[in-house]
N, C-alpha and C positions, 0 to 999 in steps of 0.2 A: 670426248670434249674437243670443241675447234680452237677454241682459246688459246693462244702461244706465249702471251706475258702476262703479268699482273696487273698490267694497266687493260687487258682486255676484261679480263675476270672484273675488275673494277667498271668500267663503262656498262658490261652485262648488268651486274648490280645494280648500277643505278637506273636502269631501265625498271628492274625486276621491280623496286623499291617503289616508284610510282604507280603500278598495275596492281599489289599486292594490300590488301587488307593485316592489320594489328590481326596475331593470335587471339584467341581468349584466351585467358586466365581463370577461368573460372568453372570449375571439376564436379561432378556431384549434383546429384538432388536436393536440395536445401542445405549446400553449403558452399561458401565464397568467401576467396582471399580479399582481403581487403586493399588492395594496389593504387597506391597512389601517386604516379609520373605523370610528370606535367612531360607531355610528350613531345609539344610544340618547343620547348625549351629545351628537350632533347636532342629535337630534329637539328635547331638551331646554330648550338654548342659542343656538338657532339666529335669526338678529335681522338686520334690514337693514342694509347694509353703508353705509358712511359716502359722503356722494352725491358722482358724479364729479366733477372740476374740467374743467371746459370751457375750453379759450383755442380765441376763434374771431373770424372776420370781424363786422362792427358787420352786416355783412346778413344773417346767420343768425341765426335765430329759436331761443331755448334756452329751454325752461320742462317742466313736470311735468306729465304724462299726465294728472292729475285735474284740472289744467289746461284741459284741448282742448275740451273740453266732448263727452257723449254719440253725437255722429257719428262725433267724430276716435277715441274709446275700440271703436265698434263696427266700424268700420274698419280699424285696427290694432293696438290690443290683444294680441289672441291668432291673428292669421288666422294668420301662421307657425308660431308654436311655441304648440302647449294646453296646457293643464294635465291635459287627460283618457288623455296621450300615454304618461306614467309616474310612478310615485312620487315620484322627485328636482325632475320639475318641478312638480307639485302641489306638491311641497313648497315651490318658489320662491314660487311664485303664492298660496299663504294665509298665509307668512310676508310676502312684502312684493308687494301687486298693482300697485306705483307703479313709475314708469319716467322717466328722464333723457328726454327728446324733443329731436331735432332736424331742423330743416326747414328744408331748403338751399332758396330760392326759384327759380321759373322763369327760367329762361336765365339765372341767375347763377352767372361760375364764379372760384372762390377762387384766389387763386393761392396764397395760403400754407397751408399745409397745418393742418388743423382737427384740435386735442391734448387728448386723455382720458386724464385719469391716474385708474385705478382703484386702488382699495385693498381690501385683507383686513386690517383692524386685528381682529375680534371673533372668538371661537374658532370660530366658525361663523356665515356670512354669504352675503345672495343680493344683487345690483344687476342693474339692467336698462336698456336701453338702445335705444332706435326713435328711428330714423332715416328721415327721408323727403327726398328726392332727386326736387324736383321736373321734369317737364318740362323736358328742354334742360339742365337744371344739370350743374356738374363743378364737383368736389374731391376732395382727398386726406387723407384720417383717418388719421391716427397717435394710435394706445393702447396703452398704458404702463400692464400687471397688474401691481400687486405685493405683497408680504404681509411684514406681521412675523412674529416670530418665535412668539407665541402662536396664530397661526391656524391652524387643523385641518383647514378646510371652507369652503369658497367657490364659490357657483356664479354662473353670469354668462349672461344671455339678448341677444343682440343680433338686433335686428329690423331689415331694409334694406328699403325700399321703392323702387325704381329704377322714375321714372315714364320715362316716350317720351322718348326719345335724350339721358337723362343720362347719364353715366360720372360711376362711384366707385370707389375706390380706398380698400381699406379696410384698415391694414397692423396688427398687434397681436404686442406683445411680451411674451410670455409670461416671468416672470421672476419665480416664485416659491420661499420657503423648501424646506427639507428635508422638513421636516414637516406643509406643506398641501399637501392632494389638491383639486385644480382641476377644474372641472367647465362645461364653459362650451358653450352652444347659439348656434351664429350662423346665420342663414336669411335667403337674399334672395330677391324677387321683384325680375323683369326683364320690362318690358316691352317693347314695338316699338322694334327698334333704337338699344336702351340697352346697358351693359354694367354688369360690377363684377369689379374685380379684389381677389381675398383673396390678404394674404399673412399668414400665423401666422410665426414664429422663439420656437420654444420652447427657452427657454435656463435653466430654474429647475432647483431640485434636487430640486423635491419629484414629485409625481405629477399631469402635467397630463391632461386631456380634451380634446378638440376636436373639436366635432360640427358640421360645417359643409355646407350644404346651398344650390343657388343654384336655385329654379324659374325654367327656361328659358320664359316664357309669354305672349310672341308672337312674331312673326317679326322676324329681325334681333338677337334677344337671342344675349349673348354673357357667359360667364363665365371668368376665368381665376382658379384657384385652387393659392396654390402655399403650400408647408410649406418648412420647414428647421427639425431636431429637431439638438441639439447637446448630446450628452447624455455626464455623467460621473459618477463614484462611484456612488449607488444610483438614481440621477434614473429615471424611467419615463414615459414618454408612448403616447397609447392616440388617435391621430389618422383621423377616419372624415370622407371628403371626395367628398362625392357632386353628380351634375348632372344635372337632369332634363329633358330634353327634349322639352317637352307640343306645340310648334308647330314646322311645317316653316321650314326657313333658319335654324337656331338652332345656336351652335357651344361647344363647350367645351373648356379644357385644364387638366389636374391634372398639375401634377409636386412630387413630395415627395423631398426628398435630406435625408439622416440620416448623421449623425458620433456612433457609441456608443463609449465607452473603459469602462475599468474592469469594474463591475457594471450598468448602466444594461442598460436595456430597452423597448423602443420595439414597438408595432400601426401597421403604416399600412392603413388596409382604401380603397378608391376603389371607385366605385360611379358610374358613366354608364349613365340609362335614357332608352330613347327608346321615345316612347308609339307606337303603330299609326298614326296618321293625323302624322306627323311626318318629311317627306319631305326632302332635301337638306339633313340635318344632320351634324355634324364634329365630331367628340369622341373626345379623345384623352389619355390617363392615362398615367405614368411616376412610378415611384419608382428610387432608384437610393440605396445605405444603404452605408456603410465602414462595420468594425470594427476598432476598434485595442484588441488582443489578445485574451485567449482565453475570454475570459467575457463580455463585453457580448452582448446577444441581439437578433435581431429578426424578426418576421412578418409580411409585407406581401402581403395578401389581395385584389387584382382583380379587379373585377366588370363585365361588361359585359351588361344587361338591353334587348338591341335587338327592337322588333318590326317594323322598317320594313327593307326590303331596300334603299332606295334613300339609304344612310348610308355615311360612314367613319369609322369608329372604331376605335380599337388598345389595346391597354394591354400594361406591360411590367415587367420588374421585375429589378435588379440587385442584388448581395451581394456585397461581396469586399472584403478588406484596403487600407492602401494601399499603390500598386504601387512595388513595391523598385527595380523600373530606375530610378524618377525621383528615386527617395527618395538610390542610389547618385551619380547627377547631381548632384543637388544638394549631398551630401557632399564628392562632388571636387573642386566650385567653392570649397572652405572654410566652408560651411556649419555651425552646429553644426547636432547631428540635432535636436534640440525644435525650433530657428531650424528648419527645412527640413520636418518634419511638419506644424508650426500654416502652411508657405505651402502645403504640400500639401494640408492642411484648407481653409481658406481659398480656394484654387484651384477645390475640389471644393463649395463651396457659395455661392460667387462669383454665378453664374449667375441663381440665383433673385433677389437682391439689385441686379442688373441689369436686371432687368426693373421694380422700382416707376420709374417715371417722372420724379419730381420728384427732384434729385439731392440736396438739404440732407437730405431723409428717407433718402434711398439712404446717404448718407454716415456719418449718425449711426447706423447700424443697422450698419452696417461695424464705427463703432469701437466698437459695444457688444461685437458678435463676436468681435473683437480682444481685448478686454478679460477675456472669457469665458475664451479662451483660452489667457491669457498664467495664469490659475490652473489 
């Protein structure tokens, strides 16, 4: 990178931002999210989003990327995610080139868990977010998106640096309005026998993104990356969850499980690539999606990109109602049906929520789901 301040990163941006065509949005052989941004009203209005609140340990270091001074910007920056990548993130990156920082120190590890509460207050808004995970560190991040009710447009960049045998645990609760379309890029780098575990739980009503990506890139790297989409009335989610496996010994696991009712509409696409010289690697994808009745929809797209013979890798993918014999069980017991649906809910997206570690965060993600549910 030539770039030596934020105000260059920014100027690049906005070049990038006029030569660049809009992504699609739109996955699949006859099927498409229904996205509706007025974009020119976007381009327009569009303004840095109000900065996160941090609660964290007195050892963890929090300050602003313009901050770091010129190494730490050429470093981390843009390595994961450019702005030369697509339109939406050019567009992050000349509306706002500043970034939340944080840097967990060597062999220090938190026990309590480190709390980001984002916000969408402005009708269109971008935040960003680097993270570095020194050496030996562990902790566990909980983030908390949320929007009022005038927000349109919000996108969200999170940057993970995972140095040699830290573990991170990075959990994010997606939980916005009707009427803002979410748009958010997460990207980790793993080195020597480190890991990071992603969990998303998209619970808002409006139309979320989740573009999340972990490079496997040295040996011993390890990602585990898992979704729960919990989706009702017109809510839509468009979830892309890929692992790249650049060095041998590198292991990865994707599973996405989805609850659609109503009219909601859900993408899971998985993506495990292991590169030619990346030998005894272990990667393994699953989605598994209920619908509850006859309109909610979903496409769940597996990809497996292997050029090494000497890998296990799987992926799989399930669809189907929830199952009447259990639903009648539960009836018999005295059950009301709603009482016996939401433990059937609940049962079926249980799992993922079992695996974050730390149980105070397991617990409160619980009774969000509950909460979710009980409307």
């Amino acid at each position: 990178m030539n770039t030596k301040t934020i105000l260059d990163l920014k100027e690049q941006a906005q070049k990038k931002f006029t030569e660049l065509e809009l992504p699609t949005q739109n996955h699949g052989k006859g099927f498409a999210l229904n996205i509706k941004v007025d974009w020119q009203k976007v381009f327009a209005e569009i303004q840095k989003a109000d900065q996160a609140e941090i609660i964290a340990d007195d050892r963890i270091k929090v300050g602003k990327l313009s901050e770091m001074g010129t190494e730490f910007i050429n470093n981390y920056a843009q390595k994961l995610i450019s702005s030369s990548e697509n339109k939406l993130l050019a567009l992050h990156y000349s509306t706002n080139p500043e970034a939340t920082v944080i840097i967990i120190p060597k062999n220090t590890v938190i026990e309590n868990p480190i709390t980001i509460n984002s916000k969408a207050t402005a009708l269109a808004s971008v935040n960003s977010i680097i993270i570095v995970a020194e050496e030996g560190a562990s902790a566990t991040i909980v983030e908390k998106v949320v929007a009022n009710s005038e927000a349109h447009y919000y996108s969200q960049m999170v940057q993970l640096y995972v140095q040699p045998r830290a573990k991170i645990t990075y959990c994010t609760l997606h939980n916005l309005q009707d009427k803002t379309h979410s748009f958010t890029t997460k990207r980790a780098e793993v080195l020597q026998d480190a890991s990071i575990n992603w969990f998303d739980l998209v619970i808002g009503e409006g139309f979320t993104q989740v573009q999340l990506r972990s490079y496997l890139r040295e040996t011993g790297a390890a990602a585990q990356q898992y979704q729960a989409i919990i989706g009702g009335k017109a809510q839509q989610a468009d979830i892309n969850s890929d692992a790249f496996h650049e060095k041998s010994n590198t292991s990865s696991v994707m599973l996405a499980k989805g609850i659609l009712a109503d009219q909601s509409r859900a993408m899971y696409r998985g993506t495990i690539r292991v590169e030619k010289n990346a030998k005894a690697c272990h990667g393994h994808q699953r989605s598994d999606i209920l619908l509850i009745g006859e309109e909610a929809r979903c496409n769940a797209i597996p990809v497996l990109e292997v050029e090494n013979d000497d890998v296990s890798c799987s992926h799989g993918t399930t669809l189907g109602q929830i199952d009447e014999e259990q639903l009648y069980y539960l009836l018999s017991r005295g059950l009301d049906e709603n009482v016996a649906k939401k433990l059937l809910v609940l049962g079926f997206v249980e799992p993922i929520l079992q695996k974050i570690a730390d149980q105070r965060t397991r617990e409160e993600l619980m009774n969000i789901l509950q909460q979710k549910l009980e409307k």
